[in-house]
Structure formats: C-alpha cells, structure tokens
N, C-alpha and C positions, 0 to 999 in steps of 0.2 A: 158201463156200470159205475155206479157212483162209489165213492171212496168212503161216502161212511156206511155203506152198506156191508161194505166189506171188511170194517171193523167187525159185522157181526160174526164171522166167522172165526174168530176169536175168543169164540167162550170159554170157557175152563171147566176141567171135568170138576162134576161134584165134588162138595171138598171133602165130605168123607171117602169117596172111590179114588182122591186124588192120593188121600193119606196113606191108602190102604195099598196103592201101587210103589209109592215110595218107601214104603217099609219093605218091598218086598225086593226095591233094588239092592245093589251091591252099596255098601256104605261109603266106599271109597268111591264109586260113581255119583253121589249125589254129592261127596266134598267137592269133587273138579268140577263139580257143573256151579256151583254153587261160588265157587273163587273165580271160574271163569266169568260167571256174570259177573261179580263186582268189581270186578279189574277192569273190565270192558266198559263199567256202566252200564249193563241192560235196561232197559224200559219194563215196570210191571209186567205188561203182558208179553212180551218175548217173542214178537213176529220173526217170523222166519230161524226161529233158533237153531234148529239142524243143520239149517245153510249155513249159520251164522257158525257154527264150532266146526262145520267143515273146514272153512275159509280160513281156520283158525288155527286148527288143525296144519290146514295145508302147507300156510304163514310160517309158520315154527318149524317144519319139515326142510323150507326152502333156505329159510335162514340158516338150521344147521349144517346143511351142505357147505354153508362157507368155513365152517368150524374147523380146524384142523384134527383136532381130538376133544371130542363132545364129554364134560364132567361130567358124574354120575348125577348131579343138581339139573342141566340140561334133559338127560336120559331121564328122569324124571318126569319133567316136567312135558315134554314131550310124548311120552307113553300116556301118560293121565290123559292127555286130551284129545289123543289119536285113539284111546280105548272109549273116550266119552262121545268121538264123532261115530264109533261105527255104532255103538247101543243104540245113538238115534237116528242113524242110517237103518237099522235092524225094526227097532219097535217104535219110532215116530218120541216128539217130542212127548215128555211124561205130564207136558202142564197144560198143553193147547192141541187142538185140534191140527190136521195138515194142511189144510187149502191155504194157498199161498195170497199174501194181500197187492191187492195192484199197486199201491205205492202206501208200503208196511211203515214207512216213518216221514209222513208228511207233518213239516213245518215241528220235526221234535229230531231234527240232525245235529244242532247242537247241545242239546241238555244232555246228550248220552252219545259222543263222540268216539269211542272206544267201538260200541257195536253200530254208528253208523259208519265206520271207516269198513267193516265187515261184509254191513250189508250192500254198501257201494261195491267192493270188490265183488259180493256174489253177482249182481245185475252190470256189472262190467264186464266186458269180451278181457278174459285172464291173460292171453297170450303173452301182450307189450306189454304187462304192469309186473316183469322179473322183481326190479328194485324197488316196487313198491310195497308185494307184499315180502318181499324180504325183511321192509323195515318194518311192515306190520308183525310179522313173526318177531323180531326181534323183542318187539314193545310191548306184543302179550307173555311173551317166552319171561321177560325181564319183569315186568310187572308181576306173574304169577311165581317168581324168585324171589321176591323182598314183598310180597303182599300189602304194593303200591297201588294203585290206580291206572293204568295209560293216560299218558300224558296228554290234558287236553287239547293244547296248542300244536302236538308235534303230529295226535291223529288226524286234525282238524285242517294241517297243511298238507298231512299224506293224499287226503279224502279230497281235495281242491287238484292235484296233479289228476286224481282218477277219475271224478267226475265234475268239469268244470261246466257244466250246464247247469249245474245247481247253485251256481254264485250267478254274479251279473254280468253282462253280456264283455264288460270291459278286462274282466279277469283274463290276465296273462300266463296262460297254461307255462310256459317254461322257465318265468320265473318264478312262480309258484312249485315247481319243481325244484329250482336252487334253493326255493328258501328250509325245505326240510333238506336235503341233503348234506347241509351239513351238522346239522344236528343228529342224522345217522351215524356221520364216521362216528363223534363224539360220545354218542349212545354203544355205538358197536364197541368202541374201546374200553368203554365200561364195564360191558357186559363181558368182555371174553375175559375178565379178572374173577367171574364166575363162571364160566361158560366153557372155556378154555382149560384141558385138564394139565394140571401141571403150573399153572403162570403165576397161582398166585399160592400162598400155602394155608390160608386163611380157610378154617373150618367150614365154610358154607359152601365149597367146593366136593365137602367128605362125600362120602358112601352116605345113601339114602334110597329109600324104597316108595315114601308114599309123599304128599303135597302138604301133608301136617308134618313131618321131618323139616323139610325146606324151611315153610313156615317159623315152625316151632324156632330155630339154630336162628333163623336171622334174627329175629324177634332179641334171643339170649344175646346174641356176640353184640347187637346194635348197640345191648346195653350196655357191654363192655368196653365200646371203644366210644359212642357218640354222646353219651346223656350228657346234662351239661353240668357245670360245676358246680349249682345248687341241689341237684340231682344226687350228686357225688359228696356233698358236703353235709347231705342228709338235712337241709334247712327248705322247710315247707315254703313256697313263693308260690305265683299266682296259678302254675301248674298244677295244684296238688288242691285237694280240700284241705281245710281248716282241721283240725283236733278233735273241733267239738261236732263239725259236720260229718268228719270219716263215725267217730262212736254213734251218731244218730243213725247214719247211714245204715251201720252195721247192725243195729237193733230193729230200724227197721227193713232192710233185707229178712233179716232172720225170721221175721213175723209174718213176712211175702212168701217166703220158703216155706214154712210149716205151711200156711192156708195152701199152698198150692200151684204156687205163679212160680213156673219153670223157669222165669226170665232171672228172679231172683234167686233161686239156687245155681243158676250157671255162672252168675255172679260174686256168690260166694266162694264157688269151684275157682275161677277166677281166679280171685285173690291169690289164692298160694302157689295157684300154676305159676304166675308171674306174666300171663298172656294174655290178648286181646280177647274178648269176646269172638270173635270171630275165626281167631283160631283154636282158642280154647273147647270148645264146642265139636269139634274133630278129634281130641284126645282120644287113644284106645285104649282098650279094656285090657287089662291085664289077662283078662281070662281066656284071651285070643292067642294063637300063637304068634309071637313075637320075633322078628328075626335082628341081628347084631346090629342092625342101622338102626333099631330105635333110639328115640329121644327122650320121651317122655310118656308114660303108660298109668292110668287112671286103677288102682285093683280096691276093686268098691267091696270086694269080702272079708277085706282086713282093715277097709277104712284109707289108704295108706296111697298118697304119689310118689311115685318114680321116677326120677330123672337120671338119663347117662348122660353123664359128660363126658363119657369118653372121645366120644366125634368132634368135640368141642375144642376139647387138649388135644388134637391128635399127635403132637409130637409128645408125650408125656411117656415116661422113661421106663420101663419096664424090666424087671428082676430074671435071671437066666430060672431055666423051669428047674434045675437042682438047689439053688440058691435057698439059703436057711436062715441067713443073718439078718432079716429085713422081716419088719413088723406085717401082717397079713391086711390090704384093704384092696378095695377095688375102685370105679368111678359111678359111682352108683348111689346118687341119694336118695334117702327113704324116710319120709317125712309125714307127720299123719294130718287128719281132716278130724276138725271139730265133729266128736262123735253125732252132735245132733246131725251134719251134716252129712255123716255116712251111713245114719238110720235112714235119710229121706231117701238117698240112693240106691241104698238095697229094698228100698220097699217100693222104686221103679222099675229094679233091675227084677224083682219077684214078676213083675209084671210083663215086662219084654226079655224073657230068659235068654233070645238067641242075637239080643243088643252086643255089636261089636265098638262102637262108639260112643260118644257120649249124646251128640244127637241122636242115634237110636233113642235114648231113656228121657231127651230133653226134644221131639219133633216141633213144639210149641214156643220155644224160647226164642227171643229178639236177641241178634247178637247185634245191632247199632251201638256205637260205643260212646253215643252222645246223650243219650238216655241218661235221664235222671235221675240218679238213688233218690231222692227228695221231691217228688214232682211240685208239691208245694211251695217250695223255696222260693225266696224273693232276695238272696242275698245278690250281691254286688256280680260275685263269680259262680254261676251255677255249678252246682255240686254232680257232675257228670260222672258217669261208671268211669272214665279214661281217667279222672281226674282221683278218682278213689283209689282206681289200681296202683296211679305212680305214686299213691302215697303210703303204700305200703312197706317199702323198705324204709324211707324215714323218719316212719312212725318207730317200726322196733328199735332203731338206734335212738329213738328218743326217749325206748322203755326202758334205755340200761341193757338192752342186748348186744353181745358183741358183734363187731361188724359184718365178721366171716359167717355167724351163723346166722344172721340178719340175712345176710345175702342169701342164704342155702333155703331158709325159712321160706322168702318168698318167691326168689328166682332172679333177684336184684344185684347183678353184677359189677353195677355201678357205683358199688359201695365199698368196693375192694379192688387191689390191683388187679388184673384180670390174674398176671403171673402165679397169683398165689393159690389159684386152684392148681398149679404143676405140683406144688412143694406139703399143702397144706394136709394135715389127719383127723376129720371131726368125728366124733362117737356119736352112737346112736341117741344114748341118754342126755347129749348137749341139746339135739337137736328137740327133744322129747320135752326137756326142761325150758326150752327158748316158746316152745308151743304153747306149753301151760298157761306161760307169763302173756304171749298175745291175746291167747285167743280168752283168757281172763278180764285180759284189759277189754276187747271187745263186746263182751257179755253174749263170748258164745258156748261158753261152757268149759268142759272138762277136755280134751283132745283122748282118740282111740285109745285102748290099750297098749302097751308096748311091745315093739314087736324088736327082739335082739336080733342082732346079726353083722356083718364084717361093718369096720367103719367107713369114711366116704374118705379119698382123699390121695394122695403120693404112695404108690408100692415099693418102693424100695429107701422106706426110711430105714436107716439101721434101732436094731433093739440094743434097748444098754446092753445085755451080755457082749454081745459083737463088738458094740465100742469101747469094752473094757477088754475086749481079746487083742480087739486092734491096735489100743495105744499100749499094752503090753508088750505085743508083739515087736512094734516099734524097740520098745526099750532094751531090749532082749538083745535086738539083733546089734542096735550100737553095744552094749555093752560087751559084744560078742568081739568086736574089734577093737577095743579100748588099746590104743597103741601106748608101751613103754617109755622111758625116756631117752632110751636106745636105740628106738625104732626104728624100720628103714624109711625110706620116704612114700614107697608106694604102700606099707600099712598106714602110714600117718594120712595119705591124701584116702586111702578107701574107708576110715573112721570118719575122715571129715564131709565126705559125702553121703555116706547113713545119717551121721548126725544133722547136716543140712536141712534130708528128706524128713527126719523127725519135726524139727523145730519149723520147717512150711510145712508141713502136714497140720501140726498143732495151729500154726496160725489163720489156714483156709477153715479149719474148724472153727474155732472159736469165733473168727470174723466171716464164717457165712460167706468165702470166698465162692466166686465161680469159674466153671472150666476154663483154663485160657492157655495159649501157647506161651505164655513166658508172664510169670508172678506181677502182678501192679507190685506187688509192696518193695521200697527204695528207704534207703538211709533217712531221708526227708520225711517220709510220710508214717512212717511205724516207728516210733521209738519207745525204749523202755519205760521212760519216764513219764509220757503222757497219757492222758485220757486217753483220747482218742484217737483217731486214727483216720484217714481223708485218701481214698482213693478211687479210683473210675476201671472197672471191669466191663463195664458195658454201657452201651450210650442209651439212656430211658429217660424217659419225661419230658418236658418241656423246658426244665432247666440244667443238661447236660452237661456233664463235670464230676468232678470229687464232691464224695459228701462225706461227713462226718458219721465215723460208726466208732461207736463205743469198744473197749478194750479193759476185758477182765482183768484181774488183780497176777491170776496165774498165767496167763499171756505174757503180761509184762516179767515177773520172771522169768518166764521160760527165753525172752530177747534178750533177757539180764546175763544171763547164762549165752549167746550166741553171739552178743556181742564178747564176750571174754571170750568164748572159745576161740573167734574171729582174730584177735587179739594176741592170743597165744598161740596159734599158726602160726603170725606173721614173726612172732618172734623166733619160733623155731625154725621157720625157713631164711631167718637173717642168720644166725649162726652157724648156717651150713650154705650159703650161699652157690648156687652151682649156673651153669650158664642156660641147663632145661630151664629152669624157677624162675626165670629174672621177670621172665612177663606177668609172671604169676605175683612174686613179690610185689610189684609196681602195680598192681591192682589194689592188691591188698593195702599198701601203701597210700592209694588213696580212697579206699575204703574207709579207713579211717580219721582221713585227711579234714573228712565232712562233704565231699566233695559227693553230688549226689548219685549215689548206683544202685543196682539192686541188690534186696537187702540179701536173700536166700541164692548161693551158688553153690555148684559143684564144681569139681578138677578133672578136665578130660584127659584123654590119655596124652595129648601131648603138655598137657599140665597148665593148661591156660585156665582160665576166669570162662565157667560158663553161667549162664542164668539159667533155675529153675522153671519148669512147667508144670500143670497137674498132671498131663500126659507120662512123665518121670518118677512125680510121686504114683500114681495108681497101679505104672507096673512096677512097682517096688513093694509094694502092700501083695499078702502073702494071697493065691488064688482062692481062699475058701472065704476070702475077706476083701474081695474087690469090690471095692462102695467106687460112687459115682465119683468125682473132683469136687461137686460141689455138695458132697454129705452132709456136710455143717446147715445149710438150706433148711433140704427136707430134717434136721434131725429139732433144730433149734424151732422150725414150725411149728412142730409136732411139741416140743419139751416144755417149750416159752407157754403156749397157749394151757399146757395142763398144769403148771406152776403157777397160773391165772394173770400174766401178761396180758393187759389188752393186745388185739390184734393190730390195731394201729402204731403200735408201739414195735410191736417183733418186723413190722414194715421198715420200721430205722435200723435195724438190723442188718434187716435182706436189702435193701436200697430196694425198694418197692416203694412206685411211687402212682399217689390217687390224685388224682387234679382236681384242684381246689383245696387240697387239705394234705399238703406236704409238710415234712415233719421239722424241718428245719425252715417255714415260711411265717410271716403274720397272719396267715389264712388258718393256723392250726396254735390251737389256743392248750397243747401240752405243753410246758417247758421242757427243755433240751436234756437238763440237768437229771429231772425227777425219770425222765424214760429212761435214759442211760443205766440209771440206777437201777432202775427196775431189769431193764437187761440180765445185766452184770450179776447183781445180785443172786438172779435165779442161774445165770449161768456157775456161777460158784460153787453154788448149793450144790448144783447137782455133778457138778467134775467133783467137789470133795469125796460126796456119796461114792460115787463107782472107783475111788483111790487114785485116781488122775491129777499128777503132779508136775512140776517144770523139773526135765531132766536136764544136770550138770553133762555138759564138755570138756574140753581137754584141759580147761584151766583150773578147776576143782579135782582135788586128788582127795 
C-alpha cells in the first residue's frame, strides 16, 4: 500500500463537529493536549497521537520512578498526561480518525523532533530502551514545567540510539548512545531542582493542581530572577516596541476586539496577565470552584484579575490567629480590565455560560506569540505580540507610575526586588488609580468600577497604635529600673540591659534591620554624628558588602544618649572596681577606646560583655506585642510608600537591590543625598506624630 494513500486516512472531522466535541470536553483535557503538542512539536495533522501521549505518558511514569520524592509540579505534571492518555485510549483521538499510517512521519523527523522521538519509541520493540525513555520522560516532563519546547538536538540524539535505520548505514549506534547520555545526567540534575521535593525552596516546586499553575509561577518567578537589566531598568531596547508602536498597537487591538477577532481580545487580556499568549488563554474563571493552589483567576462579572502570590512568597511570615497589632492584608492582587474589555467578555461569557476557562469564551484565538499587532509594519523590528507584552512594565514606569505598582499593574516582577513582595502594603485604590493613568494613556478608556476590599501585600505589619504601645512599653519598663546612685551592681547591670534592648530595638527600627543572631551594628559603622550608616545583614546582589543607609535625626540622639550611658557605666564600674567586673571594665574600656566592637551589649550573669541579637530583643518585647526582628521592614514599606517616597527609594532603605538600577551605582540616576532626605524626613514626621522620642540613660538625671 502506498504511503500517500495512507495520508488519506487522516482527514479530520468536520470543523464544526470538531468544535462541537471540543467544547464538550473537559477544559483541563484540551490545555494538556494542547501544551503537550507544542512542547513536543506535533505535525498539523497529529498521526498516531494516542500512541504518541501514551509513550509519553509512559516516558514520565518511568522517569519518576528514579525520583526520590516526586514535587507536587512533577505530580502534576504527570497526572495531566496520564489523565489525557487514557481519554484517548477511551474515546480515540478528538482531531483524526484511528487507522494507523504505515510510516506516519516520512521524511518530516526532523522538523518536529519532540513527537518523532515518540513515534520512534511507539514502533520500537520497548523492552531495551529503559534509559531511553527515561530521558524521553524527563524532556517532556521538564519541558511541560517551564513551557519550553524539547530540546531539538537532545530528542534528535535520543531518536538515533532508538532507531538507527533511519540515519545512514555508517551510524554508530553506541556512540550515538554516549553522545546524549551525558547531557541526561546534566538535564536530570536540573530537573530534580524542580522535580525533587524538598531540594530546592524556590516557588515553582509549591503546591499546584492544574498545567496553568506550573505555567503561570514559572512564567512570574522567570521574571523575577532572569530579565535582563534593560528589562529591569525599565528602558525600551530592541526587545520591546517603540512608544509610538505599543499606542498604535493598542488602538488598533482594541478596534480588532470590538469587530470581533478573539485573537485580539486575548491580547489585550494579555497584557495585564503579564503572560504569554499561550498560557494566558488557560486562565480560569473565577466563577469555577477554585482551590488554595491557585495562581491566577480571570472573574469576567466584576471585570477584575486575580493573582495569589501566595505560592510565590511561600516563605512569607504570617501573624499568630489571636494577633491584633498588625494591619489586615492578604497575598491577593485585584486589579481591573479596561471596562470596554470586560463588556466584550461578558457578552461571550452570555454566550458559553458553562465556559470554565478563557479558551471556553476564546475557541478561535491564535495564541502564536510572533504574530503581529501591526501586520502592516514595515519598521526595522517587527512589532510582535511577545514584543508588546515585555513592554508593558516599561511603559508605566515611563507614565510616572511607581515601580511596585507598575509591577502589580502588569505582573512585571522585574521591576522590583523580588524581596519586596515579603515586606510590601499596596491598597486597592493605588492600584485603581495606576489603571486609570494606563489604560488612559492607551486610549482604552475608563477601568471597571471599584471594587474595595483587603489590601495586597505583608500581614504582619504593625499598626501605628501597636508601635506606639511598643516603644512605650519599652520606656516604661527601663524606667522601671532606673538605678540610684547607691545602687547595687546587679540593679545597675539589669538597667543597663533594658536599656540596651531599648536603644537596638530603636535602631533595627529606624534602620530597617533584619533578623540576625548577633546585631551588624559596631562602634565603626553607627555613629551619632553621622549621616549614615554602612552595614551588611545579608549577602544580596551582585555587589555584596555594606551599603549606605540613611539615619534619622532621632536615631542619632537616641546613640547620643548610649553612647553616655555607655560612658557612665564605665565610670561607675571604675569606682567600685571588684575582681567579677574586671573583664567587663576592659571591654568597656575599649569600647571607648575606638577600638571597633559592637555597638549594642548586654551583662550576663557572669558579668561579661555580651553582644546583642534580635532573637533577645523580641523575647524581651511584651507577648501581646511580639512583631517580627525585622518590623522596621514591613513597617517603613508600608509608611515610606503612603508618605509618597518613591519605591526605589524605600529600596535604600531596606538594602534591596534591582540589577541595573542600584541605588548607590551610575546605573541610577537618583542622588544619594536627595533619597536619604526623602527617607528621613518622612521617617521623622511620622515618629514625631505617634510621640516617639530618644530616651535618656544613666547619664541624664
């Protein structure tokens, strides 16, 4: 029988019966069918595809086996496709007929090397090919993880160990075997940093339920950690459309969308997802029931996208369930869609009421991410949808939007530290007001209604009342010990250890300190007299070390005062000189000396010099008031940004740092001087407001 004969058996069912059975599938079954072919590269017509997601199936099954403990991203990934082999074990392929083709991919093995490495293994005897589909499992497993492609070259050396009749008679079966193997181990050790539960702590590991979760997280965090530093510096290069090309674009999508062309509204939906076409297109409906592992949910009745970031932060600190001193938010941003744009959707959603996704209400849209907003265009750099979407976060920073809600606006992480989503508090109405100004500048109208409700951001910032409780408190209790000038020695050293924990308490506040087992700040690097202040809590960025952070006005009193107290110790412990003190004196001694130690100590009970921790202060702080070590963080996030500090600015603060646009670099065109100020400034205002003052020690009577 001849071979193009048997193409005919190939036809595809009518395309309205085709329409009509794919609507009637499971939604979730036509995303995994749908990512499995493009990872593999399918051929249009999809010969053998039942065989082809068995093997595929199998592949990923055999690969897990080597897993020690399979992530919940694996367990995923895995279920979707062993649920998608047996529907077309059950009801036959939904797009082609089932007579199988006598040789289904003559002279087109290489253009789509993903499903011939498949279709090789289904027409191979399986037995001896353990390690091969192992690495085949690996390569679709990993590929349908990061919504890669399989790798041309590595299925293409797989496919040469499996069937070496299909190359030329001189092909060396076993070295053809070394030459992928070791790009295995190297792939497998990749993979088990996602794959592997436990190994790595990076979000893309979390809890997840569907192949748009996966999707969706890598897509976010990619942008967190990989964009590049024109990305991050929010300056348009040859990535991105032009200015004048995104506003064309945008006006004319919008006039594609009204006439009717589904490819352009999913485009538009796009844009504020922050996601590919491709995955974008999978988003579900709010109106479905949603379980804790969601990402990202589409609610077309109020207009409104949803993103948790909770799986995102998963180490992000949470308030005990009695806790009352910390402001109410969750990790949940809620952002609206250009009204015109959520008229069009509800008048699809009218139409497919029992649409669970967005391709339910979009079955007609191209998600190709090379397509052209402009098909016209004749400029230099084609004005491609991929090229519109990355331009979306550096366009609002170029509206005058601040950076954090530029990020939240579009989904563009790479415009902020990632860190600052642990710390950060954004309100509804910022985000409501940042919309207005885009989607104005875009000539797309007016954004939904507003819809109130918790803000997006850090649960356990403290409320001013609590931190006017707590530096109270503080004061209260030193003044509780105020030793005489008679005193004995064990009141004088139990004064001077409250008052210690006072004055580093004050100072991890003011300077935005973080948790650490023994204080950065030393004689050297905190002093009263200066600006600033230059120390290293944690090792971040690319250029690792002390950095300069500003130091309010009331700080530097409040040192002015610990240094004399410091001062006045030592001199009451030389007048009574005993032979417990001496190690103590001699500390103190050169504590003064200049000699460089740390600045904040307590007296243990054998009366020695010890150094400070936050772990000291916070069980020292009274239990209805136990804030984090590094409260100053979340609180100064939160205070800086509503006092109207840009957000690159409260980043010199927190030592948060964005690549390309460090605050202390020539890449960042703030002066040092004018940030500081701006800090400080707002930090004053508002410690004046709540009666927050530098408490006296032992040297003021």
């Amino acid at each position: 029988m001849s071979i193009f004969t048997n193409y005919s058996n190939t036809i595809s069912l009518p395309i309205d019966r085709q329409k009509e059975t794919e609507r009637n599938l499971n939604s979730e079954i036509i995303a995994v069918r749908d990512y499995l072919a493009d990872v593999i590269s399918a051929p249009a017509d999809k010969p053998l595809f039942a065989e082809v997601v068995g093997i595929a199936s199998s592949a990923i099954q055999i690969y897990g086996k080597t897993l020690l403990s399979p992530s919940p991203t694996f367990i995923v990934v895995e279920k979707s496709v062993a649920q998608l082999a047996i529907h077309l074990s059950q009801n036959g392929d939904i797009s082609h007929k089932k007579e199988e083709l006598e040789i289904p991919m003559f002279r087109r093995l290489l253009p789509y090397p993903g499903y011939s490495l498949c279709v090789s293994l289904h027409q191979a005897a399986t037995a001896n090919l353990l390690l091969e589909l192992e690495a085949t499992g690996l390569a679709i497993a990993l590929a349908l993880a990061t919504g890669k492609k399989v790798e041309k070259a590595f299925a293409t050396a797989i496919r040469r160990s499996v069937a070496p009749k299909l190359f030329d008679e001189k092909c060396n079966d076993e070295k053809s075997h070394l030459a992928w193997e070791g790009i295995y181990r190297k792939k497998r050790a990749l993979a088990a940093e996602i794959f592997e539960n436990g190994s790595n702590p990076n979000p893309e590991s979390s809890n997840c339920e569907r192949l748009f979760d996966v999707h969706a997280r890598f897509e976010l965090s990619r942008k967190m950690r990989y964009s590049p530093p024109r990305q991050r510096q929010a300056v348009l290069d040859r990535r991105h459309q032009s200015e004048a090309q995104l506003l064309e674009s945008a006006n004319a999508l919008l006039k594609r969308a009204e006439g009717g062309e589904q490819t352009a509204l999913l485009e538009l939906v796009a844009f504020s997802l922050g996601l590919s076409l491709r995955t974008s297109i999978y988003i579900p409906l709010a109106s479905i029931e949603i379980s804790d592992a969601w990402i990202m949910a589409l609610d077309i009745d109020a207009g409104l996208i949803k993103t948790n970031l909770d799986p995102i932060t998963p180490s992000a600190a949470t308030p005990e369930t009695k806790a009352c001193c910390f402001r109410p938010a969750n990790k949940i941003i809620v952002k609206p869609m250009p009204a015109v744009v959520a008229n069009l959707l509800r008048k699809l959603k009218r139409e497919y009421p029992d649409a669970s996704t967005l391709a339910d209400l979009l079955p007609d849209a191209n998600t190709y991410g090379r397509q052209l907003t402009l098909p016209n265009s004749d400029a230099a750099l084609s004005p491609s949808i991929a090229r519109m979407l990355s331009t979306a976060g550096p366009y609002c920073v170029n509206l005058g939007i601040d950076r954090l809600t530029a990020a939240i606006l579009v989904n563009d992480y790479a415009l902020i530290p990632g860190s600052k989503l642990y710390y950060c508090h954004v309100q509804r109405n910022e985000t409501w007001a940042a919309s207005k100004t885009l989607f104005a500048a875009l000539g797309w109208g007016e954004p939904v209604s507003f819809e109130p409700g918790l803000p997006f951001g850090s649960r356990i910032v403290p409320t001013r009342d609590a931190l006017y409780d707590w530096h109270t408190w503080m004061v209260s209790s030193v003044f509780e010990l105020n030793p005489g000038r008679n005193s004995s020695i064990e009141r004088l050293i139990g004064f001077h250890n409250a008052y210690a924990r006072l004055c580093a308490s004050i100072a991890i506040f003011c300077l935005a300190g973080r948790e650490v087992k023994e204080l950065r700040f030393n004689t050297h690097n905190l002093l009263p007299e200066a600006d600033f202040s230059s120390f290293n809590d944690k090792w971040v960025g690319a250029f690792p070390g002390e950095t300069k952070v500003p130091v309010n006005s009331i700080l530097k009193k409040q040192l002015k005062y610990w240094y004399a107290h410091c001062a006045a110790l030592y001199r009451r412990l030389q007048k009574n000189p005993v032979a417990e003190n001496r190690k103590l004196i001699v500390a103190l001694e050169a504590f003064h000396s200049g000699r460089c130690m740390p600045l904040f100590f307590e007296i243990d009970e054998n009366q020695e010099f010890s150094p400070l921790g936050t772990a000291a202060l916070t069980g020292w702080w009274p239990d209805e008031l136990r804030f984090s070590g590094d409260l100053g963080r979340h609180f100064w996030e939160t205070e800086l940004r509503e006092a109207g500090v840009w957000s690159s600015r409260i980043d010199l603060l927190l030592r948060h740092i964005t690549h390309g646009v460090e605050s202390q670099c020539s890449t960042c065109g703030d002066p040092l001087s004018l940030a500081a100020a701006a800090i400080t400034g707002a930090q004053e205002k508002l410690l004046t407001q709540l009666g927050i003052e530098a408490s006296p020690g032992l040297a003021v009577k």
